[in-house]
KEGUVO-366935 format. One record per atom (N, C-alpha, C, CB): residue number from 1; atom name; x, y, z. Coordinates in pm, whole numbers, plus 32768, in hexadecimal, padded with zeros to 4 digits. Glycine has a CB too. Layout:
! residues N
   k  a   c1   c2   c3
 NUM CA    X    Y    Z
...
! end
This chain:
! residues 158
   k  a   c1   c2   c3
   1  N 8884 84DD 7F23
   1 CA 8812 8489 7F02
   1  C 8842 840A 7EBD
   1 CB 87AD 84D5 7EA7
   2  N 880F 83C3 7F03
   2 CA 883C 8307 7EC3
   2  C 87C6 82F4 7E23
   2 CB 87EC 8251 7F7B
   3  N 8842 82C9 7DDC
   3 CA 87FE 8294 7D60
   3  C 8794 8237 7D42
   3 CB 884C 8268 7D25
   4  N 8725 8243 7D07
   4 CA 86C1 8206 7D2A
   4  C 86AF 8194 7CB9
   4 CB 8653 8267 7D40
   5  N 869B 8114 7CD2
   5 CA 869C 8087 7C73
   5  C 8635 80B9 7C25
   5 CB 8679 7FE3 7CBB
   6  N 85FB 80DF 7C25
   6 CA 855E 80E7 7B83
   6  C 84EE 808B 7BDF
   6 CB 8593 8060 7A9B
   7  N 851D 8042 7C2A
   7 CA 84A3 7FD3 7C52
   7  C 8453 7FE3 7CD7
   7 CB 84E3 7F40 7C60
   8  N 84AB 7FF4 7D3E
   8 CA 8465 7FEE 7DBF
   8  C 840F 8064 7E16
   8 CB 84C7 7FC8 7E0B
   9  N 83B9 8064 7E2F
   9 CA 836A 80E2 7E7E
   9  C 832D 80D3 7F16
   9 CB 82E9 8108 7E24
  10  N 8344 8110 7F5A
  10 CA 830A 811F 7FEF
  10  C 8283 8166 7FBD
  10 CB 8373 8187 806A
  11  N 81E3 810C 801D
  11 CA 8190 8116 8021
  11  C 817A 815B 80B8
  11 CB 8165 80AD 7FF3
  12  N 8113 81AA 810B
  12 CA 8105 81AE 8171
  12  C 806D 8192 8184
  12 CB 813F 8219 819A
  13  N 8051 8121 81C6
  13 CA 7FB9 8103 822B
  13  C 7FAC 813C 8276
  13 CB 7F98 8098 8270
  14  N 7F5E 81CA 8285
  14 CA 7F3D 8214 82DB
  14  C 7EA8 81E2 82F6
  14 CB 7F55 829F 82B3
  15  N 7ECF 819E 835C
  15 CA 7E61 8160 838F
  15  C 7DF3 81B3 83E7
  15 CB 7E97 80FA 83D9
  16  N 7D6D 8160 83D6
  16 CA 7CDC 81BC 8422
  16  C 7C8F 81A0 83E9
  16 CB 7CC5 8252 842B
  17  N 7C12 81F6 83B4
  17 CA 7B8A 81E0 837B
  17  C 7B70 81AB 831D
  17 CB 7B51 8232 8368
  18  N 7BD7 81D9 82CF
  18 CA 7BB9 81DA 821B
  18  C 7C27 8150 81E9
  18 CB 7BFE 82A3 81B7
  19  N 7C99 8125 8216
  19 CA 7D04 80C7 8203
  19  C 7D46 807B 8281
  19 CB 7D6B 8110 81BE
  20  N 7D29 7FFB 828F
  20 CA 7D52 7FCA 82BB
  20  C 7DE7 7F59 8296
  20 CB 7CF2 7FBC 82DA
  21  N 7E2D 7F44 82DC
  21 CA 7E8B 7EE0 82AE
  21  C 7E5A 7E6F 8289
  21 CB 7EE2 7EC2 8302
  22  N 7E31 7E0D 82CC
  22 CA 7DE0 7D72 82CF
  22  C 7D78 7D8D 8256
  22 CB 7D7E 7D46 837C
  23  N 7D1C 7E10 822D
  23 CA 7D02 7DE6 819F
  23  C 7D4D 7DF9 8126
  23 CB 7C9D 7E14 8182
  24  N 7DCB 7E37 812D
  24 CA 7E39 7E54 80C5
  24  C 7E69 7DCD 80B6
  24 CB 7EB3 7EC0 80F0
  25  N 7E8D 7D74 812E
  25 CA 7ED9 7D14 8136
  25  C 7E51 7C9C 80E9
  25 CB 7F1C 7D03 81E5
  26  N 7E05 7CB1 812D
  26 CA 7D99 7C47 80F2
  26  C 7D68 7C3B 806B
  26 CB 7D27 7C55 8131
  27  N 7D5F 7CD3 8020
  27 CA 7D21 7CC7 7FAA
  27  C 7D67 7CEB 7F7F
  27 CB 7CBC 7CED 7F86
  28  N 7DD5 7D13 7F85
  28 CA 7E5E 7D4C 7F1B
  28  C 7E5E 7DC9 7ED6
  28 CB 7E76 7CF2 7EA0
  29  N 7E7A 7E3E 7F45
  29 CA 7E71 7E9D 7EFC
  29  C 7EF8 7F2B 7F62
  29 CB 7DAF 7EBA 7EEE
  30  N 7EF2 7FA1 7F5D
  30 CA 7F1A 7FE1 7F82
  30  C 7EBE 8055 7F6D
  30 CB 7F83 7FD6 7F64
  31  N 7EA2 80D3 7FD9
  31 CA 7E4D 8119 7FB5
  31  C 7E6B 81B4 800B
  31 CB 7DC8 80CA 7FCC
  32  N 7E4B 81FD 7FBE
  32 CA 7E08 8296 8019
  32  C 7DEB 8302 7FF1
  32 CB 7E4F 82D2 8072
  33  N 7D97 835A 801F
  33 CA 7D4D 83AD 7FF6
  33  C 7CF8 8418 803F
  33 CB 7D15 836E 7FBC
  34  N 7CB5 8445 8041
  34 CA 7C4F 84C6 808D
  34  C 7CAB 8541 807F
  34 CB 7C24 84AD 814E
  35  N 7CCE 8547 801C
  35 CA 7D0A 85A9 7FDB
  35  C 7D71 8589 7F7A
  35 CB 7D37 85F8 8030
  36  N 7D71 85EA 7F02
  36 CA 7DFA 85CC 7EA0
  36  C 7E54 85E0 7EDB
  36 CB 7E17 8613 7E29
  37  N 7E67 8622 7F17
  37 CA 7EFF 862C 7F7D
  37  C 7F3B 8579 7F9D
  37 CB 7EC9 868A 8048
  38  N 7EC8 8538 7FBD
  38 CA 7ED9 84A3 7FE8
  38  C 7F02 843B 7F84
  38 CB 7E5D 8471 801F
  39  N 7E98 8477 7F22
  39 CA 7E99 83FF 7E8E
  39  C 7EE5 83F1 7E52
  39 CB 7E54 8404 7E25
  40  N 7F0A 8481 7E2B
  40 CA 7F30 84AF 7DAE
  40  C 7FC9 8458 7D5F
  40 CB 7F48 8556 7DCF
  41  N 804A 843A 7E07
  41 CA 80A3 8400 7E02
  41  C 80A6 836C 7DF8
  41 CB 80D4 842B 7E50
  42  N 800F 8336 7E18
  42 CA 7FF4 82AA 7DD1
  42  C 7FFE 8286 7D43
  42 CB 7F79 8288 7DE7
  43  N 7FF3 82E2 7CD2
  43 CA 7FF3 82FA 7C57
  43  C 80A3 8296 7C3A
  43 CB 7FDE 83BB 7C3A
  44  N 80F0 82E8 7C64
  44 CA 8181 82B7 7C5F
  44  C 8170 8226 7C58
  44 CB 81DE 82E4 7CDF
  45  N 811C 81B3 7C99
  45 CA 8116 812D 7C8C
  45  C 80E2 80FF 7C13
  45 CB 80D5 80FA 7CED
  46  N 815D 80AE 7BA0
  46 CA 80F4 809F 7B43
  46  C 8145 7FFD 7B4A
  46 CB 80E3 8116 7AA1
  47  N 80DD 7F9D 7AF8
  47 CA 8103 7F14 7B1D
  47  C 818D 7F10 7AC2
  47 CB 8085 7E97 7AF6
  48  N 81C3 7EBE 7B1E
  48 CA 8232 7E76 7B34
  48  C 8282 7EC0 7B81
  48 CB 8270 7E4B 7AC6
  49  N 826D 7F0B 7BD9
  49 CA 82A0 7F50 7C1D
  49  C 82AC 7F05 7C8C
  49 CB 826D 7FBD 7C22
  50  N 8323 7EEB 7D0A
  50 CA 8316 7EBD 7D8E
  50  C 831D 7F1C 7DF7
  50 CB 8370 7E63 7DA5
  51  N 82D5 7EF8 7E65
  51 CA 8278 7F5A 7EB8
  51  C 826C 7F12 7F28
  51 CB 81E6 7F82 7E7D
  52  N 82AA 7F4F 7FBF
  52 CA 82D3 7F3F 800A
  52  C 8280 7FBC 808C
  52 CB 835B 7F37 7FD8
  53  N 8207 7F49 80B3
  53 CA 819B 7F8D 80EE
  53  C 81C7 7F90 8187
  53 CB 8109 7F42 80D0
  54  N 81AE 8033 81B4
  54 CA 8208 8024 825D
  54  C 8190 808F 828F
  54 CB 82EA 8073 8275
  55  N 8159 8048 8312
  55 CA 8111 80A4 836B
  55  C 814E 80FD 839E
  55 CB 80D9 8072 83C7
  56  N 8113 818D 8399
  56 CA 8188 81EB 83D8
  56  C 816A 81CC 8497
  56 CB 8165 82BF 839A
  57  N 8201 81DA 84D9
  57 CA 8207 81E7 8559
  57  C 820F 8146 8561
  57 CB 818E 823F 85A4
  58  N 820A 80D3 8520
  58 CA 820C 8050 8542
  58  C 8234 8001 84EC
  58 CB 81A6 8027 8566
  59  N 8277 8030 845D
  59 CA 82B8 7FE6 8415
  59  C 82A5 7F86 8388
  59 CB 82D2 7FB3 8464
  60  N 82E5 7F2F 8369
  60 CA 82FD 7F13 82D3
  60  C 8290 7EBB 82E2
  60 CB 8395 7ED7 8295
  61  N 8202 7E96 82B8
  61 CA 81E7 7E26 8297
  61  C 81BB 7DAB 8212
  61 CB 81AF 7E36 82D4
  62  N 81EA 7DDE 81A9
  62 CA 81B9 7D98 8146
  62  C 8217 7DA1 80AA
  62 CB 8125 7DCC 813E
  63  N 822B 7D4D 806E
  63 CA 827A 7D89 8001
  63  C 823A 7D36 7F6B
  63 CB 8333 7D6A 8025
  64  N 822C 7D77 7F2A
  64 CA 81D7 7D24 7EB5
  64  C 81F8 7D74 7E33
  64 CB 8120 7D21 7ED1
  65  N 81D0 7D2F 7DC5
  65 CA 81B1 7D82 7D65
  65  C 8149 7DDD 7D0C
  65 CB 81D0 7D55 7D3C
  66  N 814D 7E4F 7CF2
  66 CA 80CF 7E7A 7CB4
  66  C 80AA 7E7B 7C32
  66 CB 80BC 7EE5 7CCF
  67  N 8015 7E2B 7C40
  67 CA 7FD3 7DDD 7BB2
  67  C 7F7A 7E53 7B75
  67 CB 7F60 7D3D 7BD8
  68  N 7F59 7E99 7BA1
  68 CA 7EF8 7F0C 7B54
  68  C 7F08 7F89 7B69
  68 CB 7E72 7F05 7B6C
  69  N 7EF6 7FEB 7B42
  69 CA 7EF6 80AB 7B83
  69  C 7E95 808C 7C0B
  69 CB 7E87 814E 7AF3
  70  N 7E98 813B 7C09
  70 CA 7E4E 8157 7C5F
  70  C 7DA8 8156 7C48
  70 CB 7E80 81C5 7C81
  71  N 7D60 8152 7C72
  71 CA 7CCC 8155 7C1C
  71  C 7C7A 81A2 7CF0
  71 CB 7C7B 804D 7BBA
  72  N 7C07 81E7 7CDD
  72 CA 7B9C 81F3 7D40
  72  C 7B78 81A5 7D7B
  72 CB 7B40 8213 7D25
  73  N 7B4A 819B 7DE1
  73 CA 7B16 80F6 7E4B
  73  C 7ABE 80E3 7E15
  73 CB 7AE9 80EA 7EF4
  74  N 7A5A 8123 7DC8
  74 CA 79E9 80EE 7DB0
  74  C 79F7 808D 7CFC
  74 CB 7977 817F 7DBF
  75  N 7A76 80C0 7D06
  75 CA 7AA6 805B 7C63
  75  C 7AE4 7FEF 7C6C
  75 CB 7B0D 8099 7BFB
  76  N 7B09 7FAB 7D0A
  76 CA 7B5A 7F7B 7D1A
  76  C 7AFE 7F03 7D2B
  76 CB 7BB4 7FB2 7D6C
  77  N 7B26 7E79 7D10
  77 CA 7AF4 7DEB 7D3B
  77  C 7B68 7DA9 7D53
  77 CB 7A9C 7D99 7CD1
  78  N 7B01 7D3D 7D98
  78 CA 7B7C 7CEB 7DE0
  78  C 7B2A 7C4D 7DC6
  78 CB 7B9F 7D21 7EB0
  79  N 7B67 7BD4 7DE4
  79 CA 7B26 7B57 7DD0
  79  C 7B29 7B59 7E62
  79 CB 7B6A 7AD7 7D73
  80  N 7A7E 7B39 7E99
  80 CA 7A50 7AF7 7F3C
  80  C 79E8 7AA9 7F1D
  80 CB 7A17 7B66 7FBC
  81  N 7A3F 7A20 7F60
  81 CA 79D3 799C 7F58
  81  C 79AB 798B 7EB7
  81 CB 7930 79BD 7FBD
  82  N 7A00 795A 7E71
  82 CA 7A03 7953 7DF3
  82  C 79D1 79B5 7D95
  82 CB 79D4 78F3 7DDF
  83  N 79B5 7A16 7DB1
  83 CA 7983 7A75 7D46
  83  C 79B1 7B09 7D3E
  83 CB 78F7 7A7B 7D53
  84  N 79A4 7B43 7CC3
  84 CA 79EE 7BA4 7CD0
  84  C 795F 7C31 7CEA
  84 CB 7A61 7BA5 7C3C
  85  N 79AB 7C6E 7D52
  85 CA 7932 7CEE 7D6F
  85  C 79B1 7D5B 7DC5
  85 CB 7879 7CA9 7DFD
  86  N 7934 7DBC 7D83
  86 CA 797B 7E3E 7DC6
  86  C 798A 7E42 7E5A
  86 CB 792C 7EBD 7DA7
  87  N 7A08 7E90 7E73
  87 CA 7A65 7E58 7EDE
  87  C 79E8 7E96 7F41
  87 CB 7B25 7E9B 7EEB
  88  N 7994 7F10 7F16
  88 CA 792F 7F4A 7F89
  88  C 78CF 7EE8 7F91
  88 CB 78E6 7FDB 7F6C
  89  N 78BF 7E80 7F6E
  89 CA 7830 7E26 7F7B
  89  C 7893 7E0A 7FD0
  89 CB 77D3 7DB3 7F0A
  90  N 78FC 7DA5 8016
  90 CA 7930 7D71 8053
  90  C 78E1 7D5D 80DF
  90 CB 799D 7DA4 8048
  91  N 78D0 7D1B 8139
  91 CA 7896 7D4B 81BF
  91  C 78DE 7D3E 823E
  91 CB 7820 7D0A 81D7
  92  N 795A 7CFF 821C
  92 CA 79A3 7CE7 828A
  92  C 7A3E 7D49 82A1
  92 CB 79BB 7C4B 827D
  93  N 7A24 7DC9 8218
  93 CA 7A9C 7E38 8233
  93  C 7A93 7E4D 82C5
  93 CB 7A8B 7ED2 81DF
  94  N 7B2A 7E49 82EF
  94 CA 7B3B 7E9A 835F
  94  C 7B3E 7EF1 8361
  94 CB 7B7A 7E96 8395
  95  N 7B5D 7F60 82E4
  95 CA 7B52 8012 82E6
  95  C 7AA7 8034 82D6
  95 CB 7BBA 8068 8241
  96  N 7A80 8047 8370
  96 CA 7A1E 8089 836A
  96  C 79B4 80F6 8303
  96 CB 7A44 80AA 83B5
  97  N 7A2B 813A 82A2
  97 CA 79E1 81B3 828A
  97  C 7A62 81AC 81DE
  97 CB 79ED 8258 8330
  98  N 7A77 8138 81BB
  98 CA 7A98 8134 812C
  98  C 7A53 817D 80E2
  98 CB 7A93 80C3 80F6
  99  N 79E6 8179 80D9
  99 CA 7979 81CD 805E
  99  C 7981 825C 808A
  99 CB 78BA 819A 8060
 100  N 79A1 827D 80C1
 100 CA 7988 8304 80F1
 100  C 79CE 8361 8069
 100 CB 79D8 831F 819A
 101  N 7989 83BF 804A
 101 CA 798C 83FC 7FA1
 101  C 79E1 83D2 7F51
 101 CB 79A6 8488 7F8D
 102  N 7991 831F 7F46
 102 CA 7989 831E 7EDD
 102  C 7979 8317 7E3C
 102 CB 7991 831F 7EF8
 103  N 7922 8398 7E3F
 103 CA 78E4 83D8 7DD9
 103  C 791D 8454 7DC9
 103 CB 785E 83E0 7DEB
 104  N 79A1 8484 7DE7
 104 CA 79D3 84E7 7E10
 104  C 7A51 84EB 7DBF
 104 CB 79DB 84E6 7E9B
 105  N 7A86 84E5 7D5E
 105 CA 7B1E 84DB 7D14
 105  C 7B87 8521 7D66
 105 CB 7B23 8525 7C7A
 106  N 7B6C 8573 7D8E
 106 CA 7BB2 85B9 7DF8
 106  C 7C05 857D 7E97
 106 CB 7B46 860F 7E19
 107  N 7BA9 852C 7ECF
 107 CA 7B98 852A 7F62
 107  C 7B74 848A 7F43
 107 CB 7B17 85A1 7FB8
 108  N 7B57 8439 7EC6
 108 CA 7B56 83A4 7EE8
 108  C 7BA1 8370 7F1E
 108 CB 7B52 835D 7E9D
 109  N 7BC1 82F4 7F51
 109 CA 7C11 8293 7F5B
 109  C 7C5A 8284 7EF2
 109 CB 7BDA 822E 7F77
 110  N 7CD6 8252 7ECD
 110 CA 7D00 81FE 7E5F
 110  C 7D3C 8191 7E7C
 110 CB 7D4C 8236 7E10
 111  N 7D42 8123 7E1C
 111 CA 7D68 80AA 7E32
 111  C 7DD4 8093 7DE8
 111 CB 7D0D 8054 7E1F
 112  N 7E24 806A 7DD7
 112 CA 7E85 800D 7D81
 112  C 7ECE 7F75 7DB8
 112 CB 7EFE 806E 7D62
 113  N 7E95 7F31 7D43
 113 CA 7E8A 7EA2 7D69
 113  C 7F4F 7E6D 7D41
 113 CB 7DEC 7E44 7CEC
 114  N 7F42 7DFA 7DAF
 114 CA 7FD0 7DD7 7DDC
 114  C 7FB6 7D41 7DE5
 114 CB 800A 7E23 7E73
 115  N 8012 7D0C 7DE8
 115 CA 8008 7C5C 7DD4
 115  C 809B 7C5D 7E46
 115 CB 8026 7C01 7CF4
 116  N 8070 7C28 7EAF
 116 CA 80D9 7C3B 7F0F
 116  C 810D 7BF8 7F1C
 116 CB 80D2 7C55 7F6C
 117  N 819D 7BCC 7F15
 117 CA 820D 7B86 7F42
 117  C 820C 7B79 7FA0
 117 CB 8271 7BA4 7F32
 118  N 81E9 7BAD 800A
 118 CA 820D 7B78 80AD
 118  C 81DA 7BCF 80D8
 118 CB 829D 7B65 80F0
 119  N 819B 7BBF 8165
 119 CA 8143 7C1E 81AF
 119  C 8176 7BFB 8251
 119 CB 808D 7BFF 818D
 120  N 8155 7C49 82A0
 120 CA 8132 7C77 832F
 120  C 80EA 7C8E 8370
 120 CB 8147 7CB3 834E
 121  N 80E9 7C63 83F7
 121 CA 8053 7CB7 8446
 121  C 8092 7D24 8462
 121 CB 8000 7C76 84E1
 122  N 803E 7D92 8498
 122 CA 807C 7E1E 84C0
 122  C 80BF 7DF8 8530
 122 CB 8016 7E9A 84DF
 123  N 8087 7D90 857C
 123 CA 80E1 7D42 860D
 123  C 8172 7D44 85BC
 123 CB 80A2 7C6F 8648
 124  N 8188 7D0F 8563
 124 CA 8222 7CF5 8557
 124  C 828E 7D32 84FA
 124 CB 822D 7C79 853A
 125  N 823A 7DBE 84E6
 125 CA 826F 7E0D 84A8
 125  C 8310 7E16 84AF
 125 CB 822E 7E73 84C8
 126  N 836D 7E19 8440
 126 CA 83F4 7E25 8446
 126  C 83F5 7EB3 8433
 126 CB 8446 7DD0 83E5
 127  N 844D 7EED 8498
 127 CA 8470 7F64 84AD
 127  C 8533 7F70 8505
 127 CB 83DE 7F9C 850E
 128  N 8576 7FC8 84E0
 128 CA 85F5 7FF3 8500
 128  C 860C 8081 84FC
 128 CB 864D 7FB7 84B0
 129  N 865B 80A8 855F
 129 CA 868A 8117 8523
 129  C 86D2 8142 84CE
 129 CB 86A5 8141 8553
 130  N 86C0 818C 848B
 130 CA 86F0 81E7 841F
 130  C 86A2 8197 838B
 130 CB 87B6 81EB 841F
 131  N 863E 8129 8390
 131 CA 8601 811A 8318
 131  C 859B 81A7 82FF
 131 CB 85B2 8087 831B
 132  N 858F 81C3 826D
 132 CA 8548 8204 8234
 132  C 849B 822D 8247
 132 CB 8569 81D0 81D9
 133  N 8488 82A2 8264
 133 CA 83B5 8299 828A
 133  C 83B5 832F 8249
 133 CB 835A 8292 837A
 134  N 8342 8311 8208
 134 CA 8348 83BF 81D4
 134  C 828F 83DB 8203
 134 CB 8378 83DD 80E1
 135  N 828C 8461 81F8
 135 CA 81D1 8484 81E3
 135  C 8165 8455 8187
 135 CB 81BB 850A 81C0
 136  N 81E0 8474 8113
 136 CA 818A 845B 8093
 136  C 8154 83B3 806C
 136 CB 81EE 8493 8012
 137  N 80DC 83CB 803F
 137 CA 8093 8343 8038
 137  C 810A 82BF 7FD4
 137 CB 7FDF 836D 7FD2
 138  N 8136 8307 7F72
 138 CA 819A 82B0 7F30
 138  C 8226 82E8 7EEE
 138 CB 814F 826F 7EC8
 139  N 827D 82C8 7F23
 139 CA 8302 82F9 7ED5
 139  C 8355 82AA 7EA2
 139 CB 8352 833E 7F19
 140  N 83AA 82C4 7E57
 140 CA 840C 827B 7E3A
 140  C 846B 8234 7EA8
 140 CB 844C 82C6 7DEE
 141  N 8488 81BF 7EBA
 141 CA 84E3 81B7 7F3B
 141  C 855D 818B 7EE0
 141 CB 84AF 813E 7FC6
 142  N 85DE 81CF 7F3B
 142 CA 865D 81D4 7EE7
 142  C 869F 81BA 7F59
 142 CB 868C 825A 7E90
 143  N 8667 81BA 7FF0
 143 CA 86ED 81BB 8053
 143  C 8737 8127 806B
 143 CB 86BC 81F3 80F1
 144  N 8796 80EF 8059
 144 CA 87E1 8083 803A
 144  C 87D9 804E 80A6
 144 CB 885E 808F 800A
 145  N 87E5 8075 811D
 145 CA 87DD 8063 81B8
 145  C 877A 800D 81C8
 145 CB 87C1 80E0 820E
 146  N 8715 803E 8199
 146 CA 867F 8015 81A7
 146  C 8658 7F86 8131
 146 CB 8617 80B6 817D
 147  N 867F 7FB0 80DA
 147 CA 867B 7F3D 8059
 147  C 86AA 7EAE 8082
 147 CB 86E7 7F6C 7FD6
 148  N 873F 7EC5 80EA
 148 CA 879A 7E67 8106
 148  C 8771 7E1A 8163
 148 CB 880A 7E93 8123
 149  N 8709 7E78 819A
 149 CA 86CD 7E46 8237
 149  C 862E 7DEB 820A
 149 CB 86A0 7EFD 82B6
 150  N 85EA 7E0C 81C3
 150 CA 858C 7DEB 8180
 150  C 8587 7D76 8132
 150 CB 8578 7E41 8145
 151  N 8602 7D66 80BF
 151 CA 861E 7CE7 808D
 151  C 8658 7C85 80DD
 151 CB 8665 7CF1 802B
 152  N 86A8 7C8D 814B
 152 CA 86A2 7C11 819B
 152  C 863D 7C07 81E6
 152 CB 8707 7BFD 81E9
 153  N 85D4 7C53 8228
 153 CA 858E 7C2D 82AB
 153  C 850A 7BF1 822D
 153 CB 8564 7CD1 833E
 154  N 84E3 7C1F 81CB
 154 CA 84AC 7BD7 816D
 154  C 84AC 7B59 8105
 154 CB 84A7 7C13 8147
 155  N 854C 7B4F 812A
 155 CA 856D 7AEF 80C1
 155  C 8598 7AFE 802D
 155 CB 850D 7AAF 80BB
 156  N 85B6 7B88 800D
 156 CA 8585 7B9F 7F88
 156  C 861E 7B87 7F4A
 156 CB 8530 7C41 7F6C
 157  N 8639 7B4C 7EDF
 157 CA 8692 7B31 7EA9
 157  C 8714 7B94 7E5B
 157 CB 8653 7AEE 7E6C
 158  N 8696 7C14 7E40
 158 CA 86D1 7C89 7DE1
 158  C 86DA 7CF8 7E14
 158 CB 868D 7CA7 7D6F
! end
């Protein structure tokens, strides 16, 4: 097992009903949930942490930093068209079925907000073999392979 910096974490956008990429990328966040099994490893993100969001089956797209915990979708706001409102008033989410329980601590959504350094469409997802993808919604990423591959195709200095 490769030694892990204290800083960087793989996110996974398991994309569909409840999370889409294009609103992670748009309103700055990382998310998942409909079960603790999903959430629970979002906890691990606490700000100042860097977080390195990859669709599973299509790759790396986004790398930013995280400004707040995790909090419920229904706690979460975002600024649209100058004002700040909860991310569920929104009307133009592409995740169909964001709200879906939640009123549910269990099975909500969760959010954790990110201020992104650089983003992607899922079109141009960076992907290689042998970079790093796990199940779990958030882990530590330690694989050097992947880090090495990430800070140049991003730009990132460190």
């Amino acid at each position: 097992k490769e030694v892990w910096n204290g800083v960087d974490f793989y996110a996974a956008i398991g994309e569909g009903h409840h999370r889409r990429w294009e609103d992670c990328r748009r309103y700055g966040f990382v998310s998942a949930g409909q079960g603790r099994w999903y959430s629970a490893s979002l906890h691990q993100l606490a700000p100042g942490a860097r977080v390195f969001a990859c669709i599973p089956k299509r790759g790396y797209v986004g790398v930013g930093t995280v400004t707040e915990s995790a909090v419920r979708v229904r706690d979460f706001r975002v600024v649209n068209d100058g004002a700040e409102i909860p991310i569920l008033d929104v009307e133009d989410l592409e995740a169909p079925a964001m709200d879906e329980n939640a009123d549910d601590p269990e099975l909500s959504e969760y959010l954790v907000r990110v201020e992104w350094l650089k983003t992607l469409s899922a079109q141009e997802a960076i992907w290689e073999k042998g970079m790093y993808a796990n199940q779990n919604s958030a882990t530590k990423l330690r694989n050097k392979f992947t880090l090495d591959r990430l800070a140049e195709h991003f730009g990132l200095s460190d």
